[in-house]
C-alpha positions as CSV (number, residue, x, y, z in Angstrom):
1,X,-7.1,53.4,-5.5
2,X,-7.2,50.7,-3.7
3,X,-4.7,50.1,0.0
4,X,-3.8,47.2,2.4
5,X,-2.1,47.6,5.7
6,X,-2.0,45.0,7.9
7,X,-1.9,46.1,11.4
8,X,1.5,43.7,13.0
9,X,4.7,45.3,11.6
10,X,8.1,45.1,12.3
11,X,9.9,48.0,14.5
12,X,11.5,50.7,12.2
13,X,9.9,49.9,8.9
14,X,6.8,50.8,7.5
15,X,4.0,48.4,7.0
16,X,3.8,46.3,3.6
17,X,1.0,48.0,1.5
18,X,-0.1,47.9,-2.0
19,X,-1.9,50.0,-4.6
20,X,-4.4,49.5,-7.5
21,X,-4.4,52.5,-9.7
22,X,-5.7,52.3,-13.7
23,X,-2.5,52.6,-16.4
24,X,-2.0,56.3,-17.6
25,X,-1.0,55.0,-20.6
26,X,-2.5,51.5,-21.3
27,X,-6.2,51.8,-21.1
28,X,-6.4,48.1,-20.5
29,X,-3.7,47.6,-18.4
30,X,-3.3,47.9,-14.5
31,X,-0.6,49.3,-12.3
32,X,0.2,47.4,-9.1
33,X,2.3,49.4,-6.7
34,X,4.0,48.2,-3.5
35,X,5.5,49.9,-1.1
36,X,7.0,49.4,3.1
37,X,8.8,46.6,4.0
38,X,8.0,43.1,2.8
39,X,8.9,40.7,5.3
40,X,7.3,37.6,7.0
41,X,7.6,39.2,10.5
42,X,5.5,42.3,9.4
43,X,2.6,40.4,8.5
44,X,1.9,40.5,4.6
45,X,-1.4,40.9,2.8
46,X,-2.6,37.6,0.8
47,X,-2.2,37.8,-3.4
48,X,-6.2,36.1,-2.8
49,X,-7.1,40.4,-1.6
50,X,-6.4,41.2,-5.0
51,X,-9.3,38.8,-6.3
52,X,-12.0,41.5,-6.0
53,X,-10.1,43.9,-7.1
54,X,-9.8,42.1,-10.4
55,X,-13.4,41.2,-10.7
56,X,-13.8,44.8,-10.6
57,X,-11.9,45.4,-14.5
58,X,-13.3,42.9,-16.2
59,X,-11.6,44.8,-19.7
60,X,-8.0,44.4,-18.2
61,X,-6.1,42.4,-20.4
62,X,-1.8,42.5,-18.3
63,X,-1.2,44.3,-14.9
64,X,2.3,45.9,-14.5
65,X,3.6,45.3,-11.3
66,X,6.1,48.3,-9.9
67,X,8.7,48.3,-6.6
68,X,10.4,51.8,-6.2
69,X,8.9,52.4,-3.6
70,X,10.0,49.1,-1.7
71,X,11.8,48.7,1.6
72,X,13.2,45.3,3.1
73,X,11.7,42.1,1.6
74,X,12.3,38.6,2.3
75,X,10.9,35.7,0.6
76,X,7.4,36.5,1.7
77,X,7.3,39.1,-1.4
78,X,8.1,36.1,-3.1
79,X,5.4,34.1,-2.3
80,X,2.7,36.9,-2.6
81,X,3.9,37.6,-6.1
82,X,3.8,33.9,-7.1
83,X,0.4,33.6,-5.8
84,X,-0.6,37.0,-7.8
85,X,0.5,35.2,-10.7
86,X,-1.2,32.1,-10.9
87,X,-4.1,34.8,-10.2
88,X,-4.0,36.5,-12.9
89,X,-3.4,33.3,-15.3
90,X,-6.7,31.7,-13.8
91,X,-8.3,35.3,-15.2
92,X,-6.2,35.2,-18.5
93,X,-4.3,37.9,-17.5
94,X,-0.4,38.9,-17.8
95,X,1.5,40.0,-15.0
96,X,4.7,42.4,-16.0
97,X,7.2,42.7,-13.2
98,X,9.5,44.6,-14.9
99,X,8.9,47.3,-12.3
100,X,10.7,45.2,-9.2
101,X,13.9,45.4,-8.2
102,X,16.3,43.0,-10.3
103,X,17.0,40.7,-7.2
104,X,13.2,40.1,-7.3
105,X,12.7,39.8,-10.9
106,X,15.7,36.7,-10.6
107,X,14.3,35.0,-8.1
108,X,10.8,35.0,-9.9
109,X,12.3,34.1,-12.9
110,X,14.2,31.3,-11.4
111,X,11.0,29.9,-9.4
112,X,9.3,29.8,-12.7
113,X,12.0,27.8,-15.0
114,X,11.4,24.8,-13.9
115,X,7.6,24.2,-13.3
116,X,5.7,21.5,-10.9
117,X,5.6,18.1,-11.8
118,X,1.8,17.2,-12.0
119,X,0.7,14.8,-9.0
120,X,3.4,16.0,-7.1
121,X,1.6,17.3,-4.1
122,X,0.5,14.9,-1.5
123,X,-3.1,14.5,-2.1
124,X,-4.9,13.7,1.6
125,X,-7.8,11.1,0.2
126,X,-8.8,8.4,2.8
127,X,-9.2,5.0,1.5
128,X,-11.8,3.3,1.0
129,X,-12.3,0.0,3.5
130,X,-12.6,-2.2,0.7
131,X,-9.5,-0.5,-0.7
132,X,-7.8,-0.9,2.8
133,X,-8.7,-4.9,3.1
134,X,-7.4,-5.6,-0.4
135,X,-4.2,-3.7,-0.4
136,X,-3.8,-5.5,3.1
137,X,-4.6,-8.7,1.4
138,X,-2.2,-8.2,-0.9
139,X,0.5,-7.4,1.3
140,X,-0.4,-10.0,3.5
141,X,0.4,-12.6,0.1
142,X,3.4,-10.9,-1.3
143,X,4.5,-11.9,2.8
144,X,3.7,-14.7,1.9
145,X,5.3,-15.4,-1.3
146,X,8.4,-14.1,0.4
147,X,8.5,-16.2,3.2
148,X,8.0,-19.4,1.2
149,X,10.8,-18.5,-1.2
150,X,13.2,-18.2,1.6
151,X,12.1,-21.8,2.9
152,X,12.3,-23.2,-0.5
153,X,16.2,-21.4,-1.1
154,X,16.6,-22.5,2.6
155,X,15.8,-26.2,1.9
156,X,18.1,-26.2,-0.8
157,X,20.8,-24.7,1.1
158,X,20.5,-27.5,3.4
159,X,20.0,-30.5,0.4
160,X,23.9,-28.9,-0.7
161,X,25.1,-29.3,2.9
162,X,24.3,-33.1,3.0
163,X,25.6,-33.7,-0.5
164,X,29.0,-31.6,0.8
165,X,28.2,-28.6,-1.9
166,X,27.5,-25.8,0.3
167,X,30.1,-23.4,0.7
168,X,30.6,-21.7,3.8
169,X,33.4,-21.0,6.1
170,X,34.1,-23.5,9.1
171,X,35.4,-20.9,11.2
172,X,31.7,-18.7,11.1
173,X,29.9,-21.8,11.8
174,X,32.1,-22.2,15.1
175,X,31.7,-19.1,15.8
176,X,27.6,-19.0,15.3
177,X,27.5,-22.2,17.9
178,X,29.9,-20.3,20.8
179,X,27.8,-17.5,20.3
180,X,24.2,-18.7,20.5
181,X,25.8,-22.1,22.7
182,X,27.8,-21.0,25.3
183,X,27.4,-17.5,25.8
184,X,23.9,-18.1,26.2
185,X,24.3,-20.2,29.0
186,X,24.5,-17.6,32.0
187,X,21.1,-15.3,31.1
188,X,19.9,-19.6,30.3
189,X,21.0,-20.5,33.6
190,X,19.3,-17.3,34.9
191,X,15.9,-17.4,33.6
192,X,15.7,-21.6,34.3
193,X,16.5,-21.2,37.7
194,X,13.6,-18.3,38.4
195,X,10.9,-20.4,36.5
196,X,11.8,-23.6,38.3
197,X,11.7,-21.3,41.8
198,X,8.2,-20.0,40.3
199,X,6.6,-23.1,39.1
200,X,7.9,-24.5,43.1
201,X,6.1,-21.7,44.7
202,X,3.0,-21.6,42.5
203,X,2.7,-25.7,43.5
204,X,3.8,-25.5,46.9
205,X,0.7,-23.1,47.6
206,X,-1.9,-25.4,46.6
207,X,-0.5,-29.0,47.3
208,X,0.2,-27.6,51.1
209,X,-3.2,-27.7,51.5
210,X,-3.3,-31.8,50.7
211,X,-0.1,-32.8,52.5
212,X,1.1,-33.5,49.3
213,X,4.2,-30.8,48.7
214,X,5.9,-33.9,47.4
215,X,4.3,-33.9,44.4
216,X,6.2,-30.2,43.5
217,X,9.2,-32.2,42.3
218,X,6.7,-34.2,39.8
219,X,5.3,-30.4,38.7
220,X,8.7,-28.5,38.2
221,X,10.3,-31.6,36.5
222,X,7.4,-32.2,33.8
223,X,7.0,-28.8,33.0
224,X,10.5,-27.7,32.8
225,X,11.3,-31.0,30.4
226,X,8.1,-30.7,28.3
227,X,7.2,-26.8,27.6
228,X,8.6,-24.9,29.8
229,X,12.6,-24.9,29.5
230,X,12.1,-25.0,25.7
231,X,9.9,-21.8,25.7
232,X,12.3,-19.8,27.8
233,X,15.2,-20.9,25.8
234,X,13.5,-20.0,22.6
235,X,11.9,-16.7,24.1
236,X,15.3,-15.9,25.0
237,X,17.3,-16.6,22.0
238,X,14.3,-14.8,19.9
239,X,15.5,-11.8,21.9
240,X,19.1,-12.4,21.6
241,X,19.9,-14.4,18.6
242,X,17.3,-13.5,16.6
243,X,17.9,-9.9,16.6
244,X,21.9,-10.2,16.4
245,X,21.0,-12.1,12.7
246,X,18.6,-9.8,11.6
247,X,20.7,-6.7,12.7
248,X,24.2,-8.5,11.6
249,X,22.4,-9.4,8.4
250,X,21.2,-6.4,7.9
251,X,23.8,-3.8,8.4
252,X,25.6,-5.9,5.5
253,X,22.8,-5.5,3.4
254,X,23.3,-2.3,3.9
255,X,26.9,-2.1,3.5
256,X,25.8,-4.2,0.3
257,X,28.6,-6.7,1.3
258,X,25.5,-9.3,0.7
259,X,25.6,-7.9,-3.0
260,X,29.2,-8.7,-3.1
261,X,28.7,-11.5,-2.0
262,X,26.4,-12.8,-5.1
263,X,29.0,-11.1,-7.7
264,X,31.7,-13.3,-6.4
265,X,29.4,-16.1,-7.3
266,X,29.0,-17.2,-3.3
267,X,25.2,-18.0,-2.0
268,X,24.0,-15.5,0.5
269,X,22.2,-18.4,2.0
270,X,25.0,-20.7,1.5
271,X,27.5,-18.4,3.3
272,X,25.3,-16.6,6.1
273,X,22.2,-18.2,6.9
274,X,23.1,-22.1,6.7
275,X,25.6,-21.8,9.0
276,X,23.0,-19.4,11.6
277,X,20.2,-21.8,10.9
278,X,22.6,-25.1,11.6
279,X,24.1,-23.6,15.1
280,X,20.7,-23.0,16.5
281,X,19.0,-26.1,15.6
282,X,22.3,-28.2,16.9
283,X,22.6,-25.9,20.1
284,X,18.8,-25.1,21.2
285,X,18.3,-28.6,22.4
286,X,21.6,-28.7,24.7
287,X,20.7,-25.2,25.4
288,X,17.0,-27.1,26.6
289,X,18.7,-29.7,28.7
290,X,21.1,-26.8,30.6
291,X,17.7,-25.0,31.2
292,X,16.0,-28.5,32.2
293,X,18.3,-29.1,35.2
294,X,18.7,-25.5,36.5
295,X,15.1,-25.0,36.4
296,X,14.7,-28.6,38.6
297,X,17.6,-27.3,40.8
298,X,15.5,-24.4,41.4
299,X,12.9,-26.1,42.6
300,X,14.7,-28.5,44.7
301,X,16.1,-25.4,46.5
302,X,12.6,-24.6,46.9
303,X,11.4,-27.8,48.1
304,X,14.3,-28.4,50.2
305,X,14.7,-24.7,52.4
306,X,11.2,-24.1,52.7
307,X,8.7,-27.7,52.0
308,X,11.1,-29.5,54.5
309,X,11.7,-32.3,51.7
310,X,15.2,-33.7,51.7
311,X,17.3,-33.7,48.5
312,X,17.4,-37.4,48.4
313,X,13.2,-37.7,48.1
314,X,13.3,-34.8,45.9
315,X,15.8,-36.0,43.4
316,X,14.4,-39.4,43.9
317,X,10.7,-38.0,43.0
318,X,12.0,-35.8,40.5
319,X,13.4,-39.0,38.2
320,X,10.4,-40.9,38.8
321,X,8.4,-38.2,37.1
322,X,10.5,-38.1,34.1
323,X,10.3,-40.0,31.3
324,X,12.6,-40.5,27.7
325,X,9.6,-39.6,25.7
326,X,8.5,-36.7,27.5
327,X,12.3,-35.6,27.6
328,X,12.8,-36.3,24.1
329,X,8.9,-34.5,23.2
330,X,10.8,-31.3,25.0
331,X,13.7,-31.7,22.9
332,X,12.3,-31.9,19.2
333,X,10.2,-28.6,20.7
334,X,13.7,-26.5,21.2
335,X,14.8,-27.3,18.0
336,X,11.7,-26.3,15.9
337,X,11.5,-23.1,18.5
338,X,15.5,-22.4,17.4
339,X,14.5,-23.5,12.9
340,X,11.6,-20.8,13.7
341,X,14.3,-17.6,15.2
342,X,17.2,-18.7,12.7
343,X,14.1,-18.5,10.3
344,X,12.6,-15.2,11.6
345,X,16.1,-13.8,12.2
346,X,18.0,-14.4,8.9
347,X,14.5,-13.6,7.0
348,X,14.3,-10.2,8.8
349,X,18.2,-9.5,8.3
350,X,17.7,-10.2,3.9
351,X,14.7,-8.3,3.4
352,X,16.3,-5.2,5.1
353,X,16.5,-1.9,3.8
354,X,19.0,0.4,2.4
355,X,19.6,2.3,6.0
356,X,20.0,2.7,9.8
357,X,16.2,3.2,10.2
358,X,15.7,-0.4,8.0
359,X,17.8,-2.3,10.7
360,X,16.2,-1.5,13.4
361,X,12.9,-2.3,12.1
362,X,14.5,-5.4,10.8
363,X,15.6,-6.4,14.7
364,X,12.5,-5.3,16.1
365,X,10.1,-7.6,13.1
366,X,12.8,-10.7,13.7
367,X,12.2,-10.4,17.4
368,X,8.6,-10.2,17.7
369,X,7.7,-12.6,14.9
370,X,10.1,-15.4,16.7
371,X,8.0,-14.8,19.7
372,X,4.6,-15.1,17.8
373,X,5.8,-18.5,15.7
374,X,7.0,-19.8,19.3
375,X,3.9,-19.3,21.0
376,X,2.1,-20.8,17.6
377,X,4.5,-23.4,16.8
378,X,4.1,-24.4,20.9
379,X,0.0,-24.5,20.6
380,X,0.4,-26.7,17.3
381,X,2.8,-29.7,19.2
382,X,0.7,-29.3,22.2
383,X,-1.9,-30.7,20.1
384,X,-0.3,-32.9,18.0
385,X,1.7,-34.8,21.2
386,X,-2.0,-34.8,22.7
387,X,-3.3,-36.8,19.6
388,X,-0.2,-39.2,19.7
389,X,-0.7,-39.3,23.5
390,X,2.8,-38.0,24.2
C-alpha cells in the first residue's frame, strides 16, 4: 500500500490521501482509493506521484478508481483525476471511475466530451531574427499598400469634386471648416504668441551683445512666416484635428454606420473624408497667417517693454524683413502640413477596429504619425526652397 499526505490542510477536515492496493478480484487490475477532503486549500498530491507507482506493475492492464471514503472536494479532484488519466493512457492503461461519487463521475464525463482542439495551446517559441525582419518587412509593405490605396481613392474623391460628382453634404463641410477654422483660433492665438515671445528672447540674448536688438523684429518675422507658425499650426491641429477624425471616424466604424454607408451606395470617402481633407487644406493656411501676426505681436511686446524699440521701428523693421515669396513659401507649407493630418487622421479613423480599445489606438497612431510626416514633410521643403533659392 502505497499513501500521500501532504502536510497543509484545511481546519476541520482530514488531509487528502490516496491508496494503491492490488484488485482482490482482477489479478491485473489496480484499486485506487481516496480518502479526506479534496480541496485546493488543503494542498493536493500531483496525479505525476502516481508515475512510480505504475512503473512498479508493469502487468496491469485498467486501474479502478474508488471515493467512499471521500470528504469535501472542489475542482482540484478534478484536475488530479484528469491528469491520472491522461497517465494512464500514455501507459495504455484504463482508468474506471465508477467508484466516485456521481457528481464527480459528471463532471469527468463532461470534461471529456468535447476534447482539445490540436494547436490550441499557446506555444512560447521565440522567433527567429530573420523571421522577425521579414514579417516586419512585410508589415511594413502591406502599410504600404494601404496607404497608397487610400491616396489613390482619395485622388479620385477629389477628381469627382471638380467635375461636381462627389456627394457629400454642404452642411458637414461647414461644419468641418468652423471646427478646425475658428475654434482653433484661441489655443492658435496661444501657442503663436509664446513662440514669437520665445524666438524675441532667444535673439534678444545674443544681438544685445552687438547693439543690434533691432534685428529681433527681422528674426521673429522670418521665422514665424517661413517654418515656424506653419509647424505650430500643424503640430497643433495633428493633436486636435487629427485625432477628432480618427476617433469620429472610428467610433462609426465601429458603430458600422461606415458600412451603412457603402450599402446605401454613398462613398465613405465621398461623404467623410473629402469634406475633412477640403476644410483643412482651405483653413490651415488662414490658420498660418492668424499664427503669423500673433507670433510677430509677441515679439513686438518683447521688443517694445524690454529692448526699448518703439512700435513704429519695430513694425517698420518687421515689413522690411518680409517678403511675398517667403510669405507665400510659409503658406503652401500649412497646407501640405494640414493634406498630411486630414491624411493621417481619416486614414487612422478607416482602418479602425471593431472596439473601444481600436479607437483609441486609432487617435493615438493619427496623432503621432501627423507629427512624424510634419517634421518629414518640413525637412523635405526646407530643401527643396533651398535648391530653388526660396
Amino acid at each position: 500500500m502505497i499513501e500521500g499526505r501532504p502536510d497543509a490542510t484545511g481546519p476541520g477536515q482530514r488531509p487528502p490521501s490516496y491508496r494503491v492496493i492490488a484488485d482482490p478480484v482482477v489479478s491485473d487490475r489496480l484499486q485506487l482509493r481516496l480518502s479526506g477532503g479534496w480541496c485546493l486549500a488543503n494542498g493536493l498530491p500531483g496525479a505525476a506521484d502516481l508515475s512510480q507507482d505504475l512503473s512498479a506493475h508493469p502487468d496491469i492492464k485498467s486501474i479502478l478508481i474508488e471515493g467512499d471514503e471521500l470528504a469535501a472536494w472542489d475542482s482540484g479532484l478534478l484536475t488530479f483525476l484528469i491528469n491520472f488519466e491522461r497517465l494512464s493512457a500514455d501507459r495504455e492503461i484504463t482508468t474506471d471511475p465508477a467508484g466516485l461519487p456521481d457528481g464527480v463521475q459528471r463532471l469527468l464525463r463532461l470534461a471529456s466530451a468535447v476534447p482539445e482542439r490540436a494547436g490550441a495551446r499557446r506555444q512560447s517559441t521565440s522567433a527567429s531574427f530573420l523571421e522577425r525582419v521579414g514579417q516586419e518587412t512585410q508589415a511594413l509593405v502591406e502599410a504600404s499598400g494601404e496607404v497608397l490605396g487610400f491616396l489613390g481613392e482619395a485622388a479620385l474623391a477629389f477628381g469627382r469634386l471638380f467635375r461636381g460628382r462627389a456627394r457629400f453634404r454642404r452642411s458637414d463641410f461647414l461644419e468641418v471648416v468652423q471646427e478646425v477654422g475658428a475654434q482653433a483660433l484661441p489655443i492658435v492665438a496661444l501657442i503663436s504668441f509664446l513662440v514669437g515671445v520665445i524666438l524675441a528672447f532667444l535673439g534678444a540674448v545674443q544681438l544685445l551683445q552687438f547693439g543690434a536688438q533691432i534685428y529681433v523684429a527681422d528674426m521673429v518675422a522670418i521665422g514665424m512666416a517661413r517654418d515656424m507658425a506653419a509647424m505650430m499650426v500643424g503640430i497643433i491641429l495633428a493633436g486636435r484635428t487629427g485625432a477628432a477624425f480618427a476617433a469620429h471616424i472610428g467610433t462609426m466604424q465601429v458603430n458600422e454606420e461606415i458600412d451603412a454607408l457603402s450599402t446605401m451606395g454613398l462613398s465613405p470617402i465621398d461623404f467623410l473624408v473629402l469634406p475633412r481633407m477640403l476644410a483643412l487644406m482651405l483653413m490651415t493656411p488662414l490658420l498660418c497667417i492668424y499664427a503669423v501676426v500673433m507670433g510677430i505681436f509677441g515679439g513686438g511686446l518683447i521688443g517694445v517693454t524690454m529692448l526699448d524699440i518703439s512700435a513704429s521701428v519695430y513694425a517698420r523693421q518687421t515689413i522690411g524683413a518680409l517678403s511675398v515669396i517667403g510669405i507665400v513659401g510659409g503658406l503652401i507649407k500649412g497646407s501640405v502640413y494640414g493634406a498630411v493630418v486630414a491624411v493621417c487622421g481619416c486614414l487612422r479613423g478607416m482602418q479602425c477596429g471593431r472596439s473601444s480599445a481600436a479607437v483609441g489606438a486609432a487617435t493615438t497612431s493619427a496623432v503621432v504619425n501627423s507629427i512624424i510626416f510634419i517634421i518629414v514633410s518640413m525637412a523635405i521643403l526646407t530643401v527643396i526652397y533651398n535648391v530653388l533659392g526660396i
